[in-house]
C-alpha positions in Angstrom: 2.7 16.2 17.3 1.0 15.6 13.8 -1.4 12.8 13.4 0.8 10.9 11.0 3.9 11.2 13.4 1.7 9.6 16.2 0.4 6.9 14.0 4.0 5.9 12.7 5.0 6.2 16.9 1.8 3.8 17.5 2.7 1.4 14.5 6.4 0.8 16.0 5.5 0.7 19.4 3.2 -2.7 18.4 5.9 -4.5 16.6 7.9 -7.0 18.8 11.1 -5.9 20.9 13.7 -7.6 18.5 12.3 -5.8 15.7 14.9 -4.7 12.8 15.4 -1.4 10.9 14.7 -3.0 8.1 11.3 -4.6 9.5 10.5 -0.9 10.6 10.8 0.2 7.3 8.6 -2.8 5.8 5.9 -2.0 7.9 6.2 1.6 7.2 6.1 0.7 3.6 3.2 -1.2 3.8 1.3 1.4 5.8 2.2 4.0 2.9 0.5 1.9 0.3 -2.3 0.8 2.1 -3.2 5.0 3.0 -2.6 5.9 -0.4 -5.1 3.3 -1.8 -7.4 4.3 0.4 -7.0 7.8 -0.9 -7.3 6.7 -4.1 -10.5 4.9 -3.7 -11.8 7.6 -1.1 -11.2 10.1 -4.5 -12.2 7.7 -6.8 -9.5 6.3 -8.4 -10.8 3.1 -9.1 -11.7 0.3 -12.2 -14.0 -2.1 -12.0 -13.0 -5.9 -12.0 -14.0 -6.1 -15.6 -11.5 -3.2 -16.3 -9.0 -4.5 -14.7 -9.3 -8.0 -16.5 -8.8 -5.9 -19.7 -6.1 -4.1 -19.0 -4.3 -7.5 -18.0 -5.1 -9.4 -20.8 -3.8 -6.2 -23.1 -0.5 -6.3 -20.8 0.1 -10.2 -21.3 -0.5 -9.8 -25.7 2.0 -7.1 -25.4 4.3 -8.9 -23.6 4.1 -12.2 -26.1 1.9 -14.2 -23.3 
């Protein structure tokens, strides 16, 4: 069994009994996300606060904010 299979196994077997399909997915989701940002930053795929800020204020001037 591959590592991710176990970990999704391990993520569903600690949610609560009455537990939806759709709260599956959610959490599934969510765990998705949270790998690949740590993949990003693990690579380096990252901007500093400062960058970020900039980008954001460009964004909200484009968008008539």
């Amino acid at each position: 069994m591959s590592r991710e299979k176990r970990d999704v196994l391990d993520l569903i077997r600690k949610l609560p009994n009455n537990v939806t399909t759709i709260d599956i997915m959610e959490e599934l989701y969510f765990k998705q996300q949270v790998d690949k940002a740590l993949q990003d930053v693990a690579e380096g795929r990252v901007i500093s606060h400062a960058e970020l800020k900039k980008k954001i204020e460009k964004w909200r001037k484009s968008a008539g904010r």
